[in-house]
N, C-alpha and C positions, 0 to 999 in steps of 0.2 A: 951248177945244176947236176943232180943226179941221173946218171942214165939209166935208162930202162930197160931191163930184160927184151929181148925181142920172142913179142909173141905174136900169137893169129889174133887181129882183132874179131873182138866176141860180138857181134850182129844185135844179138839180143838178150835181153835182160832176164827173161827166163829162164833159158838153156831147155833142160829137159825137165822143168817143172812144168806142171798143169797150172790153170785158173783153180784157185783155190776159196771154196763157201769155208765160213766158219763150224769147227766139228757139233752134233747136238750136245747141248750141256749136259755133263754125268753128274752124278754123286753130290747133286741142288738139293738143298733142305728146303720148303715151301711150306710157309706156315701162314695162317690168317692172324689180322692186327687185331690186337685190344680195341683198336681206335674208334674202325671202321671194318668191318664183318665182310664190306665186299673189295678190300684191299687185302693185300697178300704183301707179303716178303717173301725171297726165295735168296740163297747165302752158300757160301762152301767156302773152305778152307785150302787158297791154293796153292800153298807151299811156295811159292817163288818169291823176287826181288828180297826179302825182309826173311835173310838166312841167319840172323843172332842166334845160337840156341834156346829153345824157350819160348820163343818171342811169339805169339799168335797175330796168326792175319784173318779177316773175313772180307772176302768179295762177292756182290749182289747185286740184287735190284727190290728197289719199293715201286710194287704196281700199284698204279690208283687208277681205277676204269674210269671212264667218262660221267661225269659230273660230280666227281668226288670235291670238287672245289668248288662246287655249290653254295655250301655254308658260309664263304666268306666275299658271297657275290662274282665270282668270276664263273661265265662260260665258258665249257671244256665240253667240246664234244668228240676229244680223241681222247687216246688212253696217254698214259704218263709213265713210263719207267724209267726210272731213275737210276743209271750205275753207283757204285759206290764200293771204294778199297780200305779199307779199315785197318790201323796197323796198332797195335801194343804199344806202351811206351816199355821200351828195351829197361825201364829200371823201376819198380813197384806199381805193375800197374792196375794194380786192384786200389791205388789211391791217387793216381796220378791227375791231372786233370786232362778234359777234353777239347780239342778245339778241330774245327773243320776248316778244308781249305776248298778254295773255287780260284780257280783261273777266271780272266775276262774272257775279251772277244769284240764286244758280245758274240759268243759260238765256239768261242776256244777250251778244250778238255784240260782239267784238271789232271791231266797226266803228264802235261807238259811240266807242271809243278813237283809232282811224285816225282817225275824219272828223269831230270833234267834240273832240278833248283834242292827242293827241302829235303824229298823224301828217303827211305830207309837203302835204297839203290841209285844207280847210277847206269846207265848202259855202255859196254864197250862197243868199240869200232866194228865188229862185228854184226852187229843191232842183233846178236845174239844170245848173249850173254851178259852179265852184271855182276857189279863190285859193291863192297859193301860203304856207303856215305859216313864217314865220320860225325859230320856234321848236322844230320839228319833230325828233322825236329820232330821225332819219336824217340827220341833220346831219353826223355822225361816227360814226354806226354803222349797222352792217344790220341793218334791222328786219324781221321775221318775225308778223304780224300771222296768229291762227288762229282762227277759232270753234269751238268745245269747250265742253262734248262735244255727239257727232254731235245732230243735229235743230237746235243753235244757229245763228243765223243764214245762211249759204248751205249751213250743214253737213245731210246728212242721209243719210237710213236707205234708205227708198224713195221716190220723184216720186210724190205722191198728189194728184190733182187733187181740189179741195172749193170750199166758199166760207165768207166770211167777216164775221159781224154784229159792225161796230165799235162797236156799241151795248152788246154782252152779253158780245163777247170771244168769243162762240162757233165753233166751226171745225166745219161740216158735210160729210163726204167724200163723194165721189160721182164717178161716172166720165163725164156726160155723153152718153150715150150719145143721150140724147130732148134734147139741146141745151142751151144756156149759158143760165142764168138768167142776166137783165138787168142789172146793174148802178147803185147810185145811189149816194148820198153815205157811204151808212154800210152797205152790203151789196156786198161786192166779190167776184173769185173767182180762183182761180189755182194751181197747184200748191207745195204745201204736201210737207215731210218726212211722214212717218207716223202722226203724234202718238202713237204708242203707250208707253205707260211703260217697256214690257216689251223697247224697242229703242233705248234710250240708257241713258246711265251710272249707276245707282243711288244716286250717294254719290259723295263725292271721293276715295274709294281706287279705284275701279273706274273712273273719270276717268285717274287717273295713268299706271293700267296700257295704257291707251286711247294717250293720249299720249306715252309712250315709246317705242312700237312707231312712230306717225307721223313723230319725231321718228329713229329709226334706220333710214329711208325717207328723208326730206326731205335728211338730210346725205350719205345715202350718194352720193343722185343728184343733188347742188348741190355738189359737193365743193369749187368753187370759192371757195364764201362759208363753208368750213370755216375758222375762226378758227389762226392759226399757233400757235396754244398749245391747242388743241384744246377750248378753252372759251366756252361761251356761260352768255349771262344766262336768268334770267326776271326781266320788269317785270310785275306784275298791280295787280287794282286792287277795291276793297271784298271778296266771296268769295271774289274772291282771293286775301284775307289766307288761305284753306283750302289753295285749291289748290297756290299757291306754294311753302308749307313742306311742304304733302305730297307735289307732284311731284318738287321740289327732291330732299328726303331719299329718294323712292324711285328716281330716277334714279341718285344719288348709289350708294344700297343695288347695284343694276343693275351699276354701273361696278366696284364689289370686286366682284362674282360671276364679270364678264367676265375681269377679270386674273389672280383665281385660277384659274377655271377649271372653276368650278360651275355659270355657266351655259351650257345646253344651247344651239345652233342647227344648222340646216342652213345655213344662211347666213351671211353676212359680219355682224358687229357691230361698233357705232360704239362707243367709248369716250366718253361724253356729261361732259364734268366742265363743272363748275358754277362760273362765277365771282363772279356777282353775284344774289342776291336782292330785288326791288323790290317794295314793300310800297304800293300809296297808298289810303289809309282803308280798312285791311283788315277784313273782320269775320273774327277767326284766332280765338277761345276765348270761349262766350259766358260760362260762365263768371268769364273774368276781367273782360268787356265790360260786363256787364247791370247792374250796378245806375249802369255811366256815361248809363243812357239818361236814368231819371228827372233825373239829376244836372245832363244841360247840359240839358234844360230846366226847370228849376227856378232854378237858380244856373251863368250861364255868364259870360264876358269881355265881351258885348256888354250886360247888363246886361239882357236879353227875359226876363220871367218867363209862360214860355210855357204855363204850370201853374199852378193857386195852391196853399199849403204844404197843403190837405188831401190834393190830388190825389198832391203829392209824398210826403207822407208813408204815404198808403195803396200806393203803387208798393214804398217801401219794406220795409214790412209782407209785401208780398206775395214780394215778394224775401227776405226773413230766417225770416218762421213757418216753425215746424214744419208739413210737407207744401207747401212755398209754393215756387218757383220754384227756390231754391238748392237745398235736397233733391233735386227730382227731378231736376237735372241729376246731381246727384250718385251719386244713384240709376242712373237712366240711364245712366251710364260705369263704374258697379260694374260691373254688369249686363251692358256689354260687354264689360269686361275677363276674365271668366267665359264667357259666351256666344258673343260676334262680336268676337275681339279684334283683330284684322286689320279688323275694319268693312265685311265684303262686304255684310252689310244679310240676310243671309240666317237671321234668329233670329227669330221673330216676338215672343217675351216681350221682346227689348230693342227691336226696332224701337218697339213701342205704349210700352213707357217712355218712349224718347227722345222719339217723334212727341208724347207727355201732355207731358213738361219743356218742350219747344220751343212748342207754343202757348197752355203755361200761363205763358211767360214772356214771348211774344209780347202777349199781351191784358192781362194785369194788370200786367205790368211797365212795356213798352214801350207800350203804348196810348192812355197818358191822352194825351201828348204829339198822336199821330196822331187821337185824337177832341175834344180838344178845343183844339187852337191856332190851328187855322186858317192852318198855317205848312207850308211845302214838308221833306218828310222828307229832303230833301237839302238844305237850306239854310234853316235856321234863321232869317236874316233875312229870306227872302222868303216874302210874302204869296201862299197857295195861291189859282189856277193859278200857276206858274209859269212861267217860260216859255224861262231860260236854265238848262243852255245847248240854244238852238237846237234842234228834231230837222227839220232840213233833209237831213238825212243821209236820212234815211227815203225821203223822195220822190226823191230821189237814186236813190236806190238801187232805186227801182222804175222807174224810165227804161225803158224798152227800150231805148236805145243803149250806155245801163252795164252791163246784163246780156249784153247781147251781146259788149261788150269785156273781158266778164270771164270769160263764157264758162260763164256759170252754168243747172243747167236745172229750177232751184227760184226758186219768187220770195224775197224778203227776208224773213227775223223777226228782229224787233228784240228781243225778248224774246219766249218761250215756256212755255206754260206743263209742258209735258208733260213736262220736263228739272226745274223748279220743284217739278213733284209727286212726280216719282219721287223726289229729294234728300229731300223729306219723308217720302216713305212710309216711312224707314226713321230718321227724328231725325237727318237728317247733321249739322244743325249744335248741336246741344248736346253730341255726341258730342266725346272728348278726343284726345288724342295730338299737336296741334299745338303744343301748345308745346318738347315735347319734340324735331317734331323742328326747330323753330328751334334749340335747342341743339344737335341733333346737327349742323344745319348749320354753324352759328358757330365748334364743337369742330374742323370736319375744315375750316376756313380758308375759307369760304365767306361775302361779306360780305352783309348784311344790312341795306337800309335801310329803314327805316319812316317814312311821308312823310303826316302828316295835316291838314287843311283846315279850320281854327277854325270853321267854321260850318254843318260835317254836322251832321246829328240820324244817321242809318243807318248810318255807323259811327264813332264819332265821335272827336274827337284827347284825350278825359278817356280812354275807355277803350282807346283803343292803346298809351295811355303805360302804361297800369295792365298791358295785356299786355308791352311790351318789359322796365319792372320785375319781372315775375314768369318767364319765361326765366330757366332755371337754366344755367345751361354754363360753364365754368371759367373766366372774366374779369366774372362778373357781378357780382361786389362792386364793380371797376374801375369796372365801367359805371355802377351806381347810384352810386358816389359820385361819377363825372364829374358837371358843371356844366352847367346852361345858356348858349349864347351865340350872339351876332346870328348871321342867316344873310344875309352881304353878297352881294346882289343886283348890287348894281354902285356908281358911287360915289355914287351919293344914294340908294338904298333897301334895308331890312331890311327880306327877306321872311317872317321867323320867327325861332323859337328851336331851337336843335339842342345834346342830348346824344348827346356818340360817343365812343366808347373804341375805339380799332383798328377793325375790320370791322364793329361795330355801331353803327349810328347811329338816333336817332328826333327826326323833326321837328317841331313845329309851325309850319304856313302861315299867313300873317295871311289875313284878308277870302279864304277859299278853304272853297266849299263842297264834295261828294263828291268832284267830278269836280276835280282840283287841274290837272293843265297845263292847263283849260278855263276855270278863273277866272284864273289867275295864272301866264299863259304860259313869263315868262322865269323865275322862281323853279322853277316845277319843273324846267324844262330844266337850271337849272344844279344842283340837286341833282341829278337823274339823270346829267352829262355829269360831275360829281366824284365820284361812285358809281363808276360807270364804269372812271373814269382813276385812282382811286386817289389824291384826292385829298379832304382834309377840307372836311366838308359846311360849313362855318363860310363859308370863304375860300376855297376852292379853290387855295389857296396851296403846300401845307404838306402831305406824304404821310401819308398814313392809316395805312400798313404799319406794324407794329411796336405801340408803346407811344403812341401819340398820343391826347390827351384831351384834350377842350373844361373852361375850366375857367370859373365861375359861379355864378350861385343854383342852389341844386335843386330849383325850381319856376318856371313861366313864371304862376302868375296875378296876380302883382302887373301883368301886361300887359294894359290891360283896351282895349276896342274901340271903335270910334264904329258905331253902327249906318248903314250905307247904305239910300238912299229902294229901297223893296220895286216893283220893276217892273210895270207893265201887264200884261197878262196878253195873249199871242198863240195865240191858237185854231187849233191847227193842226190840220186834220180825220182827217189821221193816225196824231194822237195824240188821240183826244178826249178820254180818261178823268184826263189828267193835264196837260192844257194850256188847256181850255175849260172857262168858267164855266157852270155853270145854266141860264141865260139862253143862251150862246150855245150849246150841246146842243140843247137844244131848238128853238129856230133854225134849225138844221141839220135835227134830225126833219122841222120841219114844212115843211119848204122854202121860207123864207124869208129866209133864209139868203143874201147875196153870199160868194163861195169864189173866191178866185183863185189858181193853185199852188198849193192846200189850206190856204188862209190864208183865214180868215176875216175880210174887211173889216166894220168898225165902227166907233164913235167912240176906241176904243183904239188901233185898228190904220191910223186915214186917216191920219197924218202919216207911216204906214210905204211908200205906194207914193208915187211922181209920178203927173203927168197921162199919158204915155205910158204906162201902166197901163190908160186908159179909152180912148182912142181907137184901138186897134186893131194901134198898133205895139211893135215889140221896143224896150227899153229897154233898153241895152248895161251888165251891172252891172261897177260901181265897184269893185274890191276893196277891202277895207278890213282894214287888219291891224292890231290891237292887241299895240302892241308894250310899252307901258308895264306897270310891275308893278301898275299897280292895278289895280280887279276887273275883267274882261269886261265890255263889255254886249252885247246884240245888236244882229247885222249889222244896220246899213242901211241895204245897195246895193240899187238899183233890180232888181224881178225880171223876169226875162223872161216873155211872153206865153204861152203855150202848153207844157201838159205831157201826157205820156201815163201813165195810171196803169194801174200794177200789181199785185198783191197784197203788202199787208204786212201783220206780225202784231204787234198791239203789247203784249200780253197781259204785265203785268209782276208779275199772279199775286200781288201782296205780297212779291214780291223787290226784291233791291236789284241794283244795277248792278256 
């Protein structure tokens, strides 16, 4: 054990900062859509994360005022601004193609993706400063980075100033008028979205229709980074496995209406076609998913019986009986099929069905795992706190010199929960239809990868494969009978196994927990960069088009794992409810607590700083870039001295990322 400098423990986590608002936006370009005449876009170039020479970045928002999603039948009677980080492809990209990324959640920011998994940065320990991603999939494409739907990370409704107890999650509004309460370690304040249920997206159809209209906004007025075949991607990642095939297929639906000539506008419309779908640990059909939860933890490749066989066994039980989790899902999707078949959420008899399936299969199904392993829901071999990867991003992101260059006038949410509840008020996710329309996509030539991480528990790579096998659409006997086979990483490493027939592929990642470009940098990049190119996910060698199939076993468990040592836990005050132990929580309460950067100094965490930590000066960080295929670990570069804090919301509500 490394000893510690002896110092005066630091009380509070401010020091001699103030409660900090976000600064007014400077130097916003605002210009009105082709589209829609009472939408706007507003954009600036903010110079950070994405330092290549050359490289151009744009950061925004597409305003759409209340009732601009009118035309496609949804009620909006709040406004909708939409964030969005837009980056170059670092190599020709006046031809490159385009594709957009979305985190889950449902309520989880799109920044967790950028600054933490694909993007052109990475954050040091600091949460000040940033390295440059080798692996970064703007490598060769333009990446289009959004938070969705409104309220999620810089996105929202209305600037509502409040404050924030990162002890209870709670968000209290208030206008300040009799002055700013105080600020300490775990009581912060800062303008906040609305939190109203009633002013973001209800469900993933009312999501899509949100995001289509942004997205015939964004291209109109970038026309530059419009792709020469007129096609962009979507990349998502865990609930995303929802949004993806739902947006996919309803943009998809959108582009026949535009060409025949069914759909209405006053305005110019974009013809949006679709060329690639990206899947990584999606939760797409729970359904097909649920009984893989009890299953990897029970009996997984790393050999962790993270249950013992009653536990599993009564999961099961609970999954199979009569009235027991399978019924009511099943229930629940009759119900809407009859009722809300479109899924607006607006049925009350099927909402309380689905809202009963969904938490009755939450608690008895999936729960034994979450109550009793003591293992992170995103990463099966690591021992809860966890602590990778990282959320430097957070503190990051509450800077006030990054708010400033990004031109934002809302502080950061890293997850929320008001987008979390509303998704539930209505059982969005036990509800159906995404299988269907990954078929429909796959049928109209749209390809389709699914990219999972051997060591989720929250979505996990048993039940992706069990969804990519149950996908009906005309090539699926093809597919099921393709084989398994390596995915050559480069010439000494297999990052997985991959079955693909033509445009559909599904992976498994070795030693890769949720977050897959975040454990296993180059492995996903080059599944995403032969996705992309049209090239098989195997080798990258050999065109995808056409009749192309992996050929193999038809199962990868004869592949079993070595368990990796489960990490220290780093307490980071930002995150306390999923990064900090018992002990150090309370620590924190009672103020006694060392906090530096919102890093909790301990006997875990002293071999994390140098001495220029203690004595007063900047410590210039080291970047460090993991470039090999084996797991991540966490940064550690030296952090710098001094931060100014902002409001963040870390509220992850029982969602997933």
């Amino acid at each position: 054990m490394v000893r510690l400098l002896t110092l005066t423990a630091v009380a509070a986590l401010l020091g001699a900062a103030v409660g900090q608002f976000p600064p007014t936006p400077e130097n916003v370009t605002t210009i009105k859509s082709k589209y829609n005449e009472d939408v706007t876009i507003s954009y600036k170039d903010p110079g950070i994360c994405e330092t290549t020479p050359g490289v151009k970045s744009y950061s925004g928002y597409v305003h759409l005022p209340p009732g601009t999603l009118a035309d496609v039948g949804e009620f909006q009677n709040y406004s909708i601004n939409t964030f969005f980080w837009f980056f170059e492809s670092r190599k020709d990209p006046a031809n490159a193609p385009l594709s957009i990324w979305m985190n889950g959640g449902p309520g989880s920011s799109s920044m967790i993706g950028l600054l933490s998994e694909n993007g052109p940065c990475k954050i040091n320990d600091d949460s000040n400063s940033t390295y440059l991603n080798p692996w970064s999939f703007n490598n060769e494409v333009n990446m289009l980075y959004i938070d969705e739907p409104v309220q999620v990370g810089f996105s929202y409704d209305v600037p509502s100033n409040g404050t924030l107890d990162l002890t209870t999650l709670e968000t209290t509004y208030m206008d300040f008028s009799h002055g700013v309460p105080e600020q300490n370690n775990t009581f912060l304040v800062g303008t906040f979205p609305s939190g109203l249920l009633n002013s973001t997206a209800n469900g993933t159809t009312n999501a899509a229709r949100a995001l289509w209209h942004f997205a015939q906004v964004w291209f109109q007025e970038f026309p530059d980074y419009k792709p020469n075949d007129n096609k962009i991607s979507i990349w998502t990642e865990s609930y995303g496995g929802r949004y993806g095939p739902s947006f996919t297929a309803f943009w998809e639906e959108q582009n026949q209406k535009i060409e025949n000539g069914t759909l209405n506008s006053t305005g110019e419309l974009y013809d949006i076609h679709l060329d690639t779908l990206g899947i990584i640990n999606g939760c797409v059909d729970l359904l097909s998913q649920e009984l893989s939860y009890p299953e990897i933890a029970y009996n997984n490749t790393y050999g962790i019986e993270t249950i013992n066989k009653t536990i599993y066994d009564q999961a099961i039980n609970d999954f199979e009986r009569p009235g027991g989790c399978k019924d009511l899902i099943i229930e629940c999707r009759a119900l809407a099929a009859e009722g809300d078949p479109t899924n607006q959420g607006n049925n009350v008899t099927v909402n309380d069905a689905c809202m009963l399936a969904d938490m009755t299969c939450e608690n008895l199904v999936e729960g034994g795992y979450v109550n009793y392993s003591g293992r992170s829901y995103y990463d099966i071999a690591h021992l809860n706190p966890d602590p990778f990867p990282p959320s430097y991003f957070i503190g990051y992101l509450t800077q006030n010199w990054v708010q400033k260059a990004l031109g934002v006038p809302i502080n950061f949410t890293e997850s929320i929960n008001s987008v979390y509840y509303a998704f539930s008020s209505i059982g969005d996710y036990p509800r159906g239809g995404f299988l269907e329309d990954l078929s429909y996509i796959l049928d109209n030539g749209i390809k389709v990868a699914m990219v999972y991480g051997d060591r989720d528990y929250a979505c996990n790579w048993i039940g992706g494969e069990q969804v990519s096998l149950n996908v009906n659409y005309s090539l699926s006997n093809q597919f099921r009978s393709a084989g398994y086979q390596d995915v050559n990483v480069n010439s000494t490493y297999v990052g997985g196994q991959v079955r693909q027939y033509g445009n559909f592929s599904f992976t498994r990642v070795y030693e890769s927990g949720h977050e897959v470009p975040a454990y296993q940098p180059e492995t996903a990049y080059n599944i995403f960069h032969r996705a992309m190119f049209n090239k098989d996910i195997a080798s990258g060698n050999l065109s995808s088009l056409g009749n192309y199939s992996t050929h193999g076993p038809s199962s990868t468990w004869q592949i079993k794992n070595e368990v990796p040592p489960s990490p220290d836990p780093i307490c980071y005050t930002l995150a306390l409810e999923y990064t900090c132990t018992e002990d150090q929580i309370a620590s924190v309460l009672n103020g006694t607590a060392l906090i530096h950067d919102w890093v909790l100094i301990d006997n875990t965490t002293s071999g994390f700083f140098n001495s220029s930590t203690f004595n007063g000066t900047s410590a210039t960080p080291k970047p460090k870039v993991t470039a090999s295929p084996s797991a991540a670990s966490s940064s550690a570069v030296a952090p710098v001295v001094g931060s100014v804090i902002a409001l963040v919301l870390t509220a992850l509500a029982g969602g997933v990322f």
